[in-house]
MDAnalysis code that builds the backbone (N, CA, C; Angstrom):
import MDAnalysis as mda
import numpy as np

u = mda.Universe.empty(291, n_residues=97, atom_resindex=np.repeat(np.arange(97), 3), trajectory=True)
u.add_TopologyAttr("name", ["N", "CA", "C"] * 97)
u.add_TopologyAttr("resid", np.arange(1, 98))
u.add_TopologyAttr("resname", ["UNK", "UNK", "UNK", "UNK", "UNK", "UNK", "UNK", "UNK", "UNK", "UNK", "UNK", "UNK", "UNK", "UNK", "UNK", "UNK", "UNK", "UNK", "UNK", "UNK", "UNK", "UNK", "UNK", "UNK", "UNK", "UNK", "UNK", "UNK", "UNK", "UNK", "UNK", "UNK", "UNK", "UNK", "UNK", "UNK", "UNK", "UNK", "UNK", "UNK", "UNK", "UNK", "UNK", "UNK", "UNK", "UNK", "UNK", "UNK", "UNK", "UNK", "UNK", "UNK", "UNK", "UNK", "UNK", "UNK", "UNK", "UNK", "UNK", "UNK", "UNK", "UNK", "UNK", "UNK", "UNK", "UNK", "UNK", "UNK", "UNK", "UNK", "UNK", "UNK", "UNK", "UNK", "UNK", "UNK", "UNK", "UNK", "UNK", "UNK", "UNK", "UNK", "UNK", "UNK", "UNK", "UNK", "UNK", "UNK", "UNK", "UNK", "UNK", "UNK", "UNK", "UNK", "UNK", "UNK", "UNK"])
u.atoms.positions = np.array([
    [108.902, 78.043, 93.216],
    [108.866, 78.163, 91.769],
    [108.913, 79.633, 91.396],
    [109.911, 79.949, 90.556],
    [110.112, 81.292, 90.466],
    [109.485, 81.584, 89.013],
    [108.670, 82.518, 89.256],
    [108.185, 83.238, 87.124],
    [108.431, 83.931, 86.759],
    [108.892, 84.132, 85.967],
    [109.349, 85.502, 85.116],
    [108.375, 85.745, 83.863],
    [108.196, 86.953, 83.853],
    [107.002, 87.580, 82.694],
    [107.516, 88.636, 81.858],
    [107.965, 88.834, 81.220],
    [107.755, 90.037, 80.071],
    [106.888, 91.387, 80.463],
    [107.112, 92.512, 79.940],
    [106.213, 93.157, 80.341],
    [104.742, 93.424, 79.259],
    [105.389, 92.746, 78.368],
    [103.893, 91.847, 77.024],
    [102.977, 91.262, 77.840],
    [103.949, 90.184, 78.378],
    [102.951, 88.950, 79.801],
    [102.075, 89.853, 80.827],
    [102.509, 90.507, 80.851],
    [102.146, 91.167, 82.296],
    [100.905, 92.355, 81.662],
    [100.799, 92.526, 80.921],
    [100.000, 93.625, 80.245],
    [98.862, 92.452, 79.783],
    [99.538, 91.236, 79.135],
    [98.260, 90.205, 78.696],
    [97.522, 89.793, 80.195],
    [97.805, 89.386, 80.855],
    [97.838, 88.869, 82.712],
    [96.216, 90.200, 82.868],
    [97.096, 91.393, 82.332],
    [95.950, 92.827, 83.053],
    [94.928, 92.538, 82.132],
    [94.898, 92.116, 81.072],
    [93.655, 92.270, 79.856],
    [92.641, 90.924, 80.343],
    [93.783, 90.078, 80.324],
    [92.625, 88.842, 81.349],
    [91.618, 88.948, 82.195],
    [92.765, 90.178, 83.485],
    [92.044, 90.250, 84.483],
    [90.264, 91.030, 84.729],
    [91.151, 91.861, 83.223],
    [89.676, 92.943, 82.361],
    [88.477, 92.130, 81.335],
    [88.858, 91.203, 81.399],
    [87.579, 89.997, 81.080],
    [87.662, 90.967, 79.330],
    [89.420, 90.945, 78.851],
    [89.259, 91.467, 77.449],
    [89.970, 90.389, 76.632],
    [90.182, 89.363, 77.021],
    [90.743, 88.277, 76.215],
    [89.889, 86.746, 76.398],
    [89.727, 86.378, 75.314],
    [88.885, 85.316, 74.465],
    [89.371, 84.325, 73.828],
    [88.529, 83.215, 74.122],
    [88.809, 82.212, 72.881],
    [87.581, 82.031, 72.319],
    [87.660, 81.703, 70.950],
    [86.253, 82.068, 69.569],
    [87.055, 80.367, 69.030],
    [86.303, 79.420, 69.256],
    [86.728, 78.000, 68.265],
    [86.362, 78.258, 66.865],
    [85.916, 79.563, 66.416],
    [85.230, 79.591, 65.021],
    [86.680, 79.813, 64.150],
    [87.694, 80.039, 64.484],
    [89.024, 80.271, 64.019],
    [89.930, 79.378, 64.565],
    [90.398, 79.455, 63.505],
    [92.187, 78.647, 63.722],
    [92.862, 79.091, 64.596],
    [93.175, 80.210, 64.558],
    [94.266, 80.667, 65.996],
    [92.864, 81.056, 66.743],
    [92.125, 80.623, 68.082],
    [91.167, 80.912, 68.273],
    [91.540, 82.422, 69.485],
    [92.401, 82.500, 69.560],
    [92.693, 83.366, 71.218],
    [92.385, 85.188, 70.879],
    [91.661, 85.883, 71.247],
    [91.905, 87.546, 70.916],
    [91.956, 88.300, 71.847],
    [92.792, 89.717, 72.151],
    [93.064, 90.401, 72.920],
    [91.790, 91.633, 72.511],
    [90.879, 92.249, 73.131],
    [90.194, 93.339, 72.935],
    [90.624, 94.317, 73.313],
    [90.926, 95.592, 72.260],
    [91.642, 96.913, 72.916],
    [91.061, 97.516, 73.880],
    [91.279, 98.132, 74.795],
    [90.525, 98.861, 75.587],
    [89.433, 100.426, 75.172],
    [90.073, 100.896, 74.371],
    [89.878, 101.883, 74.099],
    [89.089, 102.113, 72.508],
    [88.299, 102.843, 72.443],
    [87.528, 102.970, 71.499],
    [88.547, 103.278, 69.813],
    [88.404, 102.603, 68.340],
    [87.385, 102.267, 68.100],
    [87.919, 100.854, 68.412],
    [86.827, 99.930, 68.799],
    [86.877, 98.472, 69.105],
    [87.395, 97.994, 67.625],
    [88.708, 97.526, 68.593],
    [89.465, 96.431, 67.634],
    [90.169, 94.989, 68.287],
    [90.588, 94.219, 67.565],
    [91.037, 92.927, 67.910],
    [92.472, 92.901, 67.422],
    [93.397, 91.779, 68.880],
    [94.323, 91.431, 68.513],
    [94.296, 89.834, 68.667],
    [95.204, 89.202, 67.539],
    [95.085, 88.226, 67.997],
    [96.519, 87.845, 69.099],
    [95.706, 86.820, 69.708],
    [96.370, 86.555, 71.054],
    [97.068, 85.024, 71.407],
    [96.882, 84.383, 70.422],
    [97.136, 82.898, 70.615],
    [98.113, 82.653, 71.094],
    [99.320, 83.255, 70.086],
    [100.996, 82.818, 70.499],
    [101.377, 83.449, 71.570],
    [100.461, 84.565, 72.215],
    [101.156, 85.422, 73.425],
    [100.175, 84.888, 74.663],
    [99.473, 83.769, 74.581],
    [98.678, 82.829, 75.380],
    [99.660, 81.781, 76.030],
    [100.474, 81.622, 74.828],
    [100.864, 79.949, 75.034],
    [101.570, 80.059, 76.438],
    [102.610, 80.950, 76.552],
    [103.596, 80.903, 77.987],
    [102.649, 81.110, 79.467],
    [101.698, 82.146, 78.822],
    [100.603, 82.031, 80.611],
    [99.787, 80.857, 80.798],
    [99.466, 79.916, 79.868],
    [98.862, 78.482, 79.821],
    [99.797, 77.759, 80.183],
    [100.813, 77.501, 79.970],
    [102.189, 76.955, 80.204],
    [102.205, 76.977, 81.489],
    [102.366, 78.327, 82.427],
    [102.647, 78.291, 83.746],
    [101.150, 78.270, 84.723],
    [99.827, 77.949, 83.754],
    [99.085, 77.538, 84.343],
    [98.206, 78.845, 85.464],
    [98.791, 80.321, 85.045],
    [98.176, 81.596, 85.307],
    [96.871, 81.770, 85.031],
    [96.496, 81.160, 83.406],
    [95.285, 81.407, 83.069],
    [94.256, 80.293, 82.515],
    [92.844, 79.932, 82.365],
    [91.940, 79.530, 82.220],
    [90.868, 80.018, 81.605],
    [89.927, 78.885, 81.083],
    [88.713, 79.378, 80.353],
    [87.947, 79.159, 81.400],
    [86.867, 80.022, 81.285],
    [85.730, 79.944, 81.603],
    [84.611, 79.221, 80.642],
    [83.483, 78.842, 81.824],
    [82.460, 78.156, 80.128],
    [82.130, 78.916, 79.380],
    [81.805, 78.224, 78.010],
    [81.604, 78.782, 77.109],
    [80.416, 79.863, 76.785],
    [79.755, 80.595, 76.031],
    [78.835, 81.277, 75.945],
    [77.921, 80.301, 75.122],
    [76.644, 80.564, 74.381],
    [75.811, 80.061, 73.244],
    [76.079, 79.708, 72.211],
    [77.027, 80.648, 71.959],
    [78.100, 80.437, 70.507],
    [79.522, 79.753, 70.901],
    [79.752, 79.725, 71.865],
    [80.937, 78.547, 72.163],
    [82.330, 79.599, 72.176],
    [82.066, 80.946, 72.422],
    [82.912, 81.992, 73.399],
    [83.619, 81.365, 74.575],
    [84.660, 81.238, 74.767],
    [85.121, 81.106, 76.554],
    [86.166, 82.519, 76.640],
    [85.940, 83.588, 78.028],
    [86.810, 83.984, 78.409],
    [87.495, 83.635, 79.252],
    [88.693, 84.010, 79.333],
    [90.263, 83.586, 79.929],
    [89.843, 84.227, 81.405],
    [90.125, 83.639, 82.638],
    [90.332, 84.146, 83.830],
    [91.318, 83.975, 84.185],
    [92.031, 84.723, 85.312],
    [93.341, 84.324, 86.149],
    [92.870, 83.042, 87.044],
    [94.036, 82.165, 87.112],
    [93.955, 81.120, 88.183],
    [94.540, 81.999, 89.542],
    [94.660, 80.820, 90.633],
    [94.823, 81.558, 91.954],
    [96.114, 82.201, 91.910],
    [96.984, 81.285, 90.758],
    [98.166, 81.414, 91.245],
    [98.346, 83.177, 90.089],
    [97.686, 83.122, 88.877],
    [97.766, 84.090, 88.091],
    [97.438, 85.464, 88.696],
    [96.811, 85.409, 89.959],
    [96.245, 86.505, 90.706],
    [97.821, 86.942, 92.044],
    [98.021, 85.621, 92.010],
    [98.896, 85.870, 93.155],
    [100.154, 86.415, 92.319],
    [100.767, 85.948, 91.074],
    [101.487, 86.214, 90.539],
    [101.268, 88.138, 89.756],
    [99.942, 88.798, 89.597],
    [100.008, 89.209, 88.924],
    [100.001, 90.497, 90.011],
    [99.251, 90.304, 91.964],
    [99.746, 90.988, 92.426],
    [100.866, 91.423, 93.092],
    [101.900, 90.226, 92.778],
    [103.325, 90.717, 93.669],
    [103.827, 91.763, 92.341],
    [103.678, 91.256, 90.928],
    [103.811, 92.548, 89.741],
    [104.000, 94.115, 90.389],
    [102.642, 93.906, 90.680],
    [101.857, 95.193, 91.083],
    [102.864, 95.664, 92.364],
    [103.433, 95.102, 93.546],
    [103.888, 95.292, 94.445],
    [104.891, 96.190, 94.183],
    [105.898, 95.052, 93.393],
    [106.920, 95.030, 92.647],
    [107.322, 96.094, 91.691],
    [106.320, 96.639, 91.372],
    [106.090, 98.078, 90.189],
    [105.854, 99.253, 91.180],
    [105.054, 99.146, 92.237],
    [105.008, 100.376, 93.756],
    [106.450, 100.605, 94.282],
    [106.603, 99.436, 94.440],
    [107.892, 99.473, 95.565],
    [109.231, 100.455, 94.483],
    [108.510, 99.847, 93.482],
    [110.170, 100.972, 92.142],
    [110.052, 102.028, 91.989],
    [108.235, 102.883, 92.360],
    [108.531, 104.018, 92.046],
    [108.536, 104.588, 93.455],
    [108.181, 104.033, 94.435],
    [108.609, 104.979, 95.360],
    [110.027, 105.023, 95.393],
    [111.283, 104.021, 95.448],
    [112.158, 103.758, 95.639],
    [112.829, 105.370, 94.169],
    [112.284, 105.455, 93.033],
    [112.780, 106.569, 92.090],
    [112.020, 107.797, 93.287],
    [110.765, 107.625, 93.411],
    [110.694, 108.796, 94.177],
    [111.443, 109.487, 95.073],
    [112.139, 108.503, 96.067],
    [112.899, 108.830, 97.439],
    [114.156, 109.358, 96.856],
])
């Protein structure tokens, strides 16, 4: 099974992996991306969810007190997100040489 990602996907895939994307049921589009960088802001994330749910990359975790779940990588979202990573080494050495 071959995947192809965007480099949107692949940046959402890294925010996952940074335990910075959420689902909040207190909203309609419930999904948000958290910026990394100070001042703390929100994106929403729903429609740029749907294709990594689709291929089954990502998952909730349980919920919090307030009914929070963050998104984790599945096995395959890990396996997929380090051949990325491979895949992005191998190009710059290859510009390097």
């Amino acid at each position: 099974m071959e995947i192809a990602l965007d480099t949107e996907q692949v940046q959402l895939l890294v925010a996952v992996e940074q335990k910075r994307v959420h689902m909040d049921p207190r909203f309609r589009a419930p999904d948000f991306e958290r910026d990394p960088g100070p001042p703390l802001a929100m994106k929403r994330a729903t429609q740029r969810m749907v294709p990594l749910k689709r291929m089954r990359l990502v998952e909730l975790e349980p919920a919090d007190k307030s009914g929070v779940r963050l998104y984790k990588l599945t096995t395959l979202g890990e396996q997929v997100l380090a051949e990325v990573r491979e895949q992005e080494a191998a190009a710059r050495t290859e510009v390097g040489a």
